[in-house]
C-alpha positions in Angstrom: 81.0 111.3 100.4 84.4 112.1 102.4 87.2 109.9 103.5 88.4 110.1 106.9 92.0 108.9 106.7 93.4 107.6 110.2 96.3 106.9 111.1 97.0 103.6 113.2 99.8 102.8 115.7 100.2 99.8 118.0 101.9 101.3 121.6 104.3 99.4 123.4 101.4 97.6 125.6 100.1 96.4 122.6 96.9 98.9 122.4 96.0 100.4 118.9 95.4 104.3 119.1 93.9 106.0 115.8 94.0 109.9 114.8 92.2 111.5 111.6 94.3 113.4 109.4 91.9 114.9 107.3 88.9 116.4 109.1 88.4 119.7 110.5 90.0 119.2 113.9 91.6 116.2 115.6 89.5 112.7 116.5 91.7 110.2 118.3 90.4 106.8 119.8 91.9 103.5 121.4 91.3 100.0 121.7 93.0 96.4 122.8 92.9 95.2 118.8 92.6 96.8 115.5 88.5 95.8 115.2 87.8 97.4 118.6 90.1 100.5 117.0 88.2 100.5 114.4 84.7 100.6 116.4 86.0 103.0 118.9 87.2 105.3 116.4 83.9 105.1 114.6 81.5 105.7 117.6 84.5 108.8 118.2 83.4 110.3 114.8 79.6 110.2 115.2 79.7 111.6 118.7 82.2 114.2 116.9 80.1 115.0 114.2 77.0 115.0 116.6 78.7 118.2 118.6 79.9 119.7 115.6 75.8 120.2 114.3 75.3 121.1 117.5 77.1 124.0 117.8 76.5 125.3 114.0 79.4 124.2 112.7 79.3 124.6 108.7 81.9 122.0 107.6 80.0 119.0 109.7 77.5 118.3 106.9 80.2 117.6 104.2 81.3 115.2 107.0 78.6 113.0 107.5 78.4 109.2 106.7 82.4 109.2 105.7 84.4 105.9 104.5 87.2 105.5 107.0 90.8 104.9 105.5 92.9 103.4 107.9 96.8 104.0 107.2 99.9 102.7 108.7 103.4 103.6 107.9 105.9 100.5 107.5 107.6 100.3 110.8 103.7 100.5 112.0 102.9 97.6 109.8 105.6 95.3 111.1 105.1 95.7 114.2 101.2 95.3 114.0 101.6 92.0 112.1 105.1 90.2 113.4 104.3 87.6 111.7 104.7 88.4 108.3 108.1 87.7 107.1 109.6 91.3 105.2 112.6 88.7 103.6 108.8 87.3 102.0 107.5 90.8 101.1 110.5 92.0 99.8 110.9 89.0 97.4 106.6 89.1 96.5 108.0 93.3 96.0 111.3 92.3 94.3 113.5 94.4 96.4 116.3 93.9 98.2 115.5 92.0 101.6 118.1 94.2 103.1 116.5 97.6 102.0 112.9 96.4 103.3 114.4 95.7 106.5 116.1 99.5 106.7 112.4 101.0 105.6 111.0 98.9 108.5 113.0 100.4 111.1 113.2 103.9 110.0 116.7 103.9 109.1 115.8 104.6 105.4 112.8 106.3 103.6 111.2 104.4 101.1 109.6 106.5 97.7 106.3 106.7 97.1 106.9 104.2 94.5 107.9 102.1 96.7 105.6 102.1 99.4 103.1 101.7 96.8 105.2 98.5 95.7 105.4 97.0 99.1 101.6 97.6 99.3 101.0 95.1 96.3 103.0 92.9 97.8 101.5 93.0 100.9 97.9 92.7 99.1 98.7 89.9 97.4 100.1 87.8 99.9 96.7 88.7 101.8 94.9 87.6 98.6 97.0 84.2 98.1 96.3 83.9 102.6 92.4 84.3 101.9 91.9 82.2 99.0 93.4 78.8 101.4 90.6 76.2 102.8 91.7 73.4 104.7 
């Protein structure tokens, strides 16, 4: 089974737009929140894939029934989730708060490294966040 990796941007008017980066071709879609993104993007693909068998196209097979990656780069992240503090990341990451904040806005590139550090933080904070009850 493939992966269909797509990338995910918030616009200005707050709408989510999505775009696969690893399947024959280009599939975008929109929506007003990341969950109707995520649907939107989905129905995209099937009708996608639907016209692709159509027309006898020999790649669409390996494509069928594909886990969906979605992927965000950092300044993407911050502004989809405003509420996370990146002074808290960057401690839960142990790098300098400073550095976090240059990464965030493009005015430095963070390693792989350490975007895969940042990640983990990220994940657990999100682990910590679902295991409150009140």
């Amino acid at each position: 089974m493939k992966s269909i990796n797509v990338y995910v941007e918030k616009a200005e008017d707050g709408t989510y737009w999505g775009t696969s980066t690893n399947a024959p071709g280009v599939v975008s879609a929109f929506g007003a929140s990341l969950a109707e993104l995520k649907r939107n993007f989905q129905q995209a693909y099937l009708d996608y894939i639907e016209v692709a068998k159509e027309i006898g196209e020999d790649w669409s097979q390996e494509f069928e029934n594909p886990d969906f990656m979605y992927e965000m780069d950092l300044q993407g992240f911050f502004k989809l989730v405003p509420e996370i503090s990146m002074a808290g990341i960057a401690t839960k990451a142990n790098i300098n708060k400073s550095l976090l904040r240059q990464y965030a806005t493009g005015k430095a590139n963070a390693s792989e490294k350490r975007l895969k550090e940042i990640e983990e933080a990220v994940h657990e904070l999100g682990q910590e966040l679902l295991s409150v009850s009140f």
